[in-house]
C-alpha positions as CSV (number, residue, x, y, z in Angstrom):
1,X,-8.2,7.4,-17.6
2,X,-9.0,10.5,-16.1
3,X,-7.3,12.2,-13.8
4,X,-8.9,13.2,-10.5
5,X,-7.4,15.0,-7.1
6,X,-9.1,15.3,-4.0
7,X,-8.7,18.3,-1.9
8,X,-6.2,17.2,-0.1
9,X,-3.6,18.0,-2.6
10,X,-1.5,21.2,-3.5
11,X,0.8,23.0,-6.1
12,X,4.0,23.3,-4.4
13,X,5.9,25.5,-6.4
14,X,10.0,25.2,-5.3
15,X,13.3,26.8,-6.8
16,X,15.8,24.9,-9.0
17,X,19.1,25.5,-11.3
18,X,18.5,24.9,-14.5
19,X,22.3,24.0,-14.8
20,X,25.2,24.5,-12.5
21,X,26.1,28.3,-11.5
22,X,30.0,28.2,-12.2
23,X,30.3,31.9,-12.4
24,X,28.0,34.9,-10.4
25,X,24.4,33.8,-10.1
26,X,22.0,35.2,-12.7
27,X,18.2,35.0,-12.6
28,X,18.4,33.0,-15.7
29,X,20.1,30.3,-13.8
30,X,17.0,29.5,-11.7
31,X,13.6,28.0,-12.4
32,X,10.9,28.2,-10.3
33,X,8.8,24.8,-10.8
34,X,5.4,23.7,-9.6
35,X,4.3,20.0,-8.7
36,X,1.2,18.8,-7.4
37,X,1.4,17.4,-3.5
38,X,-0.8,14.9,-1.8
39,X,-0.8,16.2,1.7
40,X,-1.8,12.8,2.9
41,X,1.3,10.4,3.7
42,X,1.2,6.4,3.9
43,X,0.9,5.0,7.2
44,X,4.0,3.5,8.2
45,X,6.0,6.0,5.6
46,X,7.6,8.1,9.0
47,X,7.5,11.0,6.4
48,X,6.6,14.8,7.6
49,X,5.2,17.0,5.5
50,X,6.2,20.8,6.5
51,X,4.6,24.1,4.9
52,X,7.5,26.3,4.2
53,X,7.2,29.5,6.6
54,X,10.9,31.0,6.5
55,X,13.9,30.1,4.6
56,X,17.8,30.6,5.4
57,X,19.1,32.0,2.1
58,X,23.1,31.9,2.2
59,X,25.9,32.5,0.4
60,X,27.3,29.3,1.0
61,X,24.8,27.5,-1.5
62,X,26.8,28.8,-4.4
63,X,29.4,26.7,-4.0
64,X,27.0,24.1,-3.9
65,X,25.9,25.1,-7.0
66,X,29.2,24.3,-9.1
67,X,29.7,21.8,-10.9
68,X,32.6,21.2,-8.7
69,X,34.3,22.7,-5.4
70,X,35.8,20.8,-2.2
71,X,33.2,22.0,0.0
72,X,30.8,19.6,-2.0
73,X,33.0,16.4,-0.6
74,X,34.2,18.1,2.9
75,X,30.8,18.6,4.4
76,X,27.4,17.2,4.3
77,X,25.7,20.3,4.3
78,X,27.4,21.3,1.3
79,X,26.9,18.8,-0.8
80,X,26.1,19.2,-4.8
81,X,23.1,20.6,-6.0
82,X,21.6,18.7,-9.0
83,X,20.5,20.7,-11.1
84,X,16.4,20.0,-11.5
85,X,16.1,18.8,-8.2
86,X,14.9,20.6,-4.7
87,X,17.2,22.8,-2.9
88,X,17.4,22.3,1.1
89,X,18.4,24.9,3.2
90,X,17.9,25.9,6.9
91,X,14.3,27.0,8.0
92,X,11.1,27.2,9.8
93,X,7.7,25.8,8.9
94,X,4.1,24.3,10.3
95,X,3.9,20.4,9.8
96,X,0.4,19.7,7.7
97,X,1.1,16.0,7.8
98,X,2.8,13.7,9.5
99,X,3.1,9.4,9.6
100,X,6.3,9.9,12.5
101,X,5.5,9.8,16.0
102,X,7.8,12.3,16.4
103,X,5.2,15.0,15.3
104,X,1.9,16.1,14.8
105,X,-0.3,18.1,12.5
106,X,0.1,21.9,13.9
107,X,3.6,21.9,15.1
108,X,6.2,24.3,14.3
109,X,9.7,23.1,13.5
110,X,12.5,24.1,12.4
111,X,15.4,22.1,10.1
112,X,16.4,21.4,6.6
113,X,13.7,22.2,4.3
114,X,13.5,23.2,0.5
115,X,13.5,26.3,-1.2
116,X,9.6,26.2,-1.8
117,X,6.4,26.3,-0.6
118,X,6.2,22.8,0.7
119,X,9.1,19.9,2.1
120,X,8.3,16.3,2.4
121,X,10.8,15.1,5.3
122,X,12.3,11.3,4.8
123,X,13.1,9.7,8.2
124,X,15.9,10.2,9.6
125,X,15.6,14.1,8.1
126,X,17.0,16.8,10.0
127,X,13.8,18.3,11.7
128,X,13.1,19.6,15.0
129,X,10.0,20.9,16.9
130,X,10.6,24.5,18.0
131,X,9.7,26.6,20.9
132,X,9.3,29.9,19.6
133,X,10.0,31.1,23.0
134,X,8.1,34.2,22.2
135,X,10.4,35.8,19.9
136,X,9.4,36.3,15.8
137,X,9.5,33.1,14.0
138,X,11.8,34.4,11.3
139,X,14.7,35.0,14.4
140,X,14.8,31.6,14.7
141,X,16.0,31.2,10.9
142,X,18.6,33.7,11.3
143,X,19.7,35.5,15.2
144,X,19.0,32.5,17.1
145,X,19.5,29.7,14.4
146,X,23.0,29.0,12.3
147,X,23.9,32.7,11.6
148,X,23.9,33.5,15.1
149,X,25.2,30.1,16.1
150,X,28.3,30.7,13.7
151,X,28.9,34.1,15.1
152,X,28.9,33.1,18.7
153,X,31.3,30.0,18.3
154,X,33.5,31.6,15.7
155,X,34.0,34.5,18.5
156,X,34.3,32.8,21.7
157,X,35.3,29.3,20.6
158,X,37.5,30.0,18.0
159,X,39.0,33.1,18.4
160,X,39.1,33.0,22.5
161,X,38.9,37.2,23.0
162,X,40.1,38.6,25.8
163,X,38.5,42.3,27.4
164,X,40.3,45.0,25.7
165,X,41.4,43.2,22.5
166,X,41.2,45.1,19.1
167,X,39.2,43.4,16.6
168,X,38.2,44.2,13.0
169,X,35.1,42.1,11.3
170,X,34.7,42.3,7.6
171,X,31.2,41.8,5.9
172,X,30.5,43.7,9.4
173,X,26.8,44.6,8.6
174,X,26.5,40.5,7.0
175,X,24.1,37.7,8.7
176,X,27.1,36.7,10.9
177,X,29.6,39.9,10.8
178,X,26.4,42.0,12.5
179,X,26.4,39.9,15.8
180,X,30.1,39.1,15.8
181,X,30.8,43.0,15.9
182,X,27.8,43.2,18.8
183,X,29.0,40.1,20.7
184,X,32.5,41.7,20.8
185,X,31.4,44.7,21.7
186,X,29.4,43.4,25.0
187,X,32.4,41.2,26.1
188,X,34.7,44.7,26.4
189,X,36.5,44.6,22.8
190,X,37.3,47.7,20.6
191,X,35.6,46.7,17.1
192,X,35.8,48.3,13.6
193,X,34.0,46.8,11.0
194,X,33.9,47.0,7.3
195,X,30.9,47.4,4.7
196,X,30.0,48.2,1.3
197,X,28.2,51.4,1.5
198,X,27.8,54.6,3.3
199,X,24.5,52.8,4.8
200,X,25.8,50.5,6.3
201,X,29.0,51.9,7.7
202,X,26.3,54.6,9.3
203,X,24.1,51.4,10.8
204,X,27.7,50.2,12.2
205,X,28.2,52.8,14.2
206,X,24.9,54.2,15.0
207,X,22.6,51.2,15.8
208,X,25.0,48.4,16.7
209,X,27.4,50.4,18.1
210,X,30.7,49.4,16.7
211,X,33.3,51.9,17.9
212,X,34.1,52.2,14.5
213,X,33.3,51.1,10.6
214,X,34.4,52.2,6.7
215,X,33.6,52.1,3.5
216,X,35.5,49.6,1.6
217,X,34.6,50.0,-1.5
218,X,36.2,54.2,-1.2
219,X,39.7,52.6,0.0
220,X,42.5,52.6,-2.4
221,X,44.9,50.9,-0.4
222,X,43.3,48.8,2.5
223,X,47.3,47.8,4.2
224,X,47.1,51.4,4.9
225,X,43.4,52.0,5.6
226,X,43.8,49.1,8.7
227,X,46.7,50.9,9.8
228,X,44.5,54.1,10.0
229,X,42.4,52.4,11.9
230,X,44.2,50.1,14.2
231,X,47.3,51.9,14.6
232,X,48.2,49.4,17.7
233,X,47.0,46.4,15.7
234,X,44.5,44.0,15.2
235,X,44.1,40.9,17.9
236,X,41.0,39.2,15.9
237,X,40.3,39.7,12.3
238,X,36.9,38.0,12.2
239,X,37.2,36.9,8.1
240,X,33.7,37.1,6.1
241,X,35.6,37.9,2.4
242,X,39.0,36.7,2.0
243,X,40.7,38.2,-0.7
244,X,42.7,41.2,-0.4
245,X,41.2,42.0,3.1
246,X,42.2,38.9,4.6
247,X,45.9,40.5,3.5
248,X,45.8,43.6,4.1
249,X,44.3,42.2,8.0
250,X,47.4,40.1,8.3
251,X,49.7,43.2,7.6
252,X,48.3,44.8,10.9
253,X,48.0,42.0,12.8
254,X,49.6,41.7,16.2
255,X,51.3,39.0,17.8
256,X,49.4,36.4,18.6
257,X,46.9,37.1,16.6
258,X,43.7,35.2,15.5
259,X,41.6,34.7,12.6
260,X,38.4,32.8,13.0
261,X,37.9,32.0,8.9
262,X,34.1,32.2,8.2
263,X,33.5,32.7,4.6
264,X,35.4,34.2,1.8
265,X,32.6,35.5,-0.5
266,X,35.3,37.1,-3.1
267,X,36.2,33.8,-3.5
268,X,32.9,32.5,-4.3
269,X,32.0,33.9,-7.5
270,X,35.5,35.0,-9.0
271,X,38.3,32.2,-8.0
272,X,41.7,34.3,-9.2
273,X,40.8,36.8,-6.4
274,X,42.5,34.7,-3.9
275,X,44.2,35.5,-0.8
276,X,48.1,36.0,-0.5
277,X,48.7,36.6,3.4
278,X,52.4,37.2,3.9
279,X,53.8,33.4,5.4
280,X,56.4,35.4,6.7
281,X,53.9,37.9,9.2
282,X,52.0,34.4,10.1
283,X,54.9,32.7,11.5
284,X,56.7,35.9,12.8
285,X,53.7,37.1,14.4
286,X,52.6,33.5,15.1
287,X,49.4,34.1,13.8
288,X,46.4,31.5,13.9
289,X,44.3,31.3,11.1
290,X,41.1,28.3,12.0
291,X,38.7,27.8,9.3
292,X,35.5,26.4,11.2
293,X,31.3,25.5,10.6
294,X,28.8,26.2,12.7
295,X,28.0,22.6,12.5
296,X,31.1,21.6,14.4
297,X,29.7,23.8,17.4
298,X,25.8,22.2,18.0
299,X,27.5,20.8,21.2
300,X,27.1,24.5,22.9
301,X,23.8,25.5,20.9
302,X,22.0,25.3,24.6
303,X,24.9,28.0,26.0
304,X,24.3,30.2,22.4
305,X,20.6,30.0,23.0
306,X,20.3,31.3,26.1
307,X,22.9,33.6,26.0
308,X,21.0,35.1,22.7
309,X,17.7,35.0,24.4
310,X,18.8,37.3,27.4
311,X,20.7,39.6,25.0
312,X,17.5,39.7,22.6
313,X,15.0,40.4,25.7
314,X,17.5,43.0,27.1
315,X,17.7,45.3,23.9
316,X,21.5,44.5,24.2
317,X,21.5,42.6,20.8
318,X,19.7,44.2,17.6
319,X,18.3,41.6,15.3
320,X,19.8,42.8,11.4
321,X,16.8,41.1,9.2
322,X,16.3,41.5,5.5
323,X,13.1,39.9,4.5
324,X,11.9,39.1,1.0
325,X,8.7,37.6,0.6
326,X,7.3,35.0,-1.7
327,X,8.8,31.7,-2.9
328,X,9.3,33.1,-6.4
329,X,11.5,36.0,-4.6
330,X,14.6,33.5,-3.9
331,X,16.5,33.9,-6.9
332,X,16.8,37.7,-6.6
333,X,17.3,37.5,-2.8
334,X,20.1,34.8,-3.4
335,X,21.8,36.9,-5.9
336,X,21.4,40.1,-3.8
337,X,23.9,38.3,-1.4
338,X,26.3,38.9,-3.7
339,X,25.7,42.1,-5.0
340,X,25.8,43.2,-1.3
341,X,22.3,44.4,-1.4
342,X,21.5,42.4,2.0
343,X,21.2,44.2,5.6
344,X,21.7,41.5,7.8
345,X,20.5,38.2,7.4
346,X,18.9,37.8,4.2
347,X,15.5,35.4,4.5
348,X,12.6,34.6,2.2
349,X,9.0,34.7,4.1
350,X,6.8,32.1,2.1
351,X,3.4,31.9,3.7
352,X,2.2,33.4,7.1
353,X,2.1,30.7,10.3
């Protein structure tokens, strides 16, 4: 029989692994596969179908890519990737179709959609109309969506500052470390943060104006190199890497001290790096070390959002975007995460609104 398409369908082309990523992610772990798509949807199917505008692309997802870690079985969001199949992520699209009352041909939402060109949302997806409120769609991905969410709530909810405290952010010029370093810096702290090139340490200190930043990557010993530059301590150490850092943080850490655990990226690609944190310092200096998700924190994404939009609108808060463009431009942008080749929050641009 022959085959025949009507015009209403398309070639959604969408990233996969071609097997699970147990080590540092390569190109030749990723496949870029194309499927046609009927854009028209049965009635009564409450599907959505969504043109991909921008994706989230995160570090996270590696560990999703494993063929085994405990986030996989500790959070939702984290669950397996099988290899072959579609990869969701956090983004922003235009709805060409749609059988749910819920939302009509033209919107722009924002949710969990697939690293591709296209996403066909089941019921009961996690999709949401979105007011751009004036502001770039691709802030919505990034400032004003999870990365920004994680920042705000790791600061104020988990680490509770106080005006005056000293606090040190690693992965400083990172999705998240970028607007932790610029929220503490607006509330009254004194911030030094921590990068992997002269670059960024300049963009630190010249355009978000952390008091001060280093070069990581030139320090022998970092016990030492915190001491240099905290010499009365650290209140907050606002943890993006683990590893060594996340030592060499606790060393100088004051009494009282808090560690809002976001991400340990050494971790991520090479498990015997580690963390030892002296037991000792933590109970002597009755340190408190919370590992948190932003997902825990959607109860104050209202307060986050407005608070964001006057800091946006005021010039008080600089947006750090990376932008790649294309779908076939997410393996190298993923990978680039961990090569520290990102500025900010790294996002793939598929299609124009």
């Amino acid at each position: 029989m022959k085959s025949h398409s009507n015009s209403m369908d398309v070639i959604n082309r969408y990233v996969t692994i071609k097997a699970h990523v147990d080590g540092a992610p390569r190109e030749s772990d990723f496949e870029l596969k194309a499927s046609p798509l009927a854009l028209s949807l049965d009635p009564g199917s409450n599907e959505v179908i969504v043109k991909n505008l921008y994706l989230s692309v995160d570090p996270y997802q590696i560990n999703r890519m494993k063929s085994y870690n405990s986030s996989q079985k500790n959070s939702s969001y984290a669950a397996g990737i099988i290899p072959g199949e579609a990869i969701d992520t956090y983004g922003v699209g235009k709805v060409v179709a749609s059988r749910n009352p819920e939302f009509e041909k033209g919107d722009i939402v924002a949710g969990l959609l697939n690293w591709g060109e296209y996403t066909v949302i089941k019921a009961g997806g996690m999709l949401n109309k979105l007011n751009p409120m004036g502001f770039p769609l691709s802030y919505h991905v990034g400032v004003m969506g999870f990365s920004g969410l994680t920042a705000y709530a790791g600061f104020f909810e988990v680490c509770k500052p106080k005006k005056g405290e000293k606090v040190f952010v690693s992965a400083a010029s990172g999705s998240v470390g970028n607007l932790v370093g610029q929220f503490a810096k607006l509330f009254g702290c004194y911030v030094v943060g921590c990068a992997g090139s002269k670059e960024k340490v300049a963009l630190l200190k010249e355009k978000l104006g952390f008091d001060d930043a280093f070069n990581y990557r030139e320090e022998t010993d970092l016990k030492s190199t915190l001491k240099r530059y905290f010499p009365n301590g650290i209140d907050i150490y606002f943890d993006n890497v683990g590893g060594e850092m996340q030592e060499a943080a606790i060393d100088n850490m004051n009494i009282n001290g808090r560690i809002a655990v976001c991400g340990v990226i050494s971790e991520y690609t090479e498990a015997e790096k580690r963390a030892a944190p002296s037991m000792i310092d933590v109970i002597y200096k009755r340190i408190k070390i919370q590992g948190f998700l932003a997902g825990d924190y959607l109860n104050i994404f209202v307060d986050f959002l407005s608070t964001i939009c006057d800091h946006l609108r005021t010039g008080k808060i600089q947006p750090l975007e990376d932008i790649s463009d294309g779908v076939e431009s997410i393996p190298s942008a993923f990978i680039s995460l961990f090569r520290g080749q990102n500025i900010g929050k790294k996002i793939v641009k598929i299609a124009e609104e």
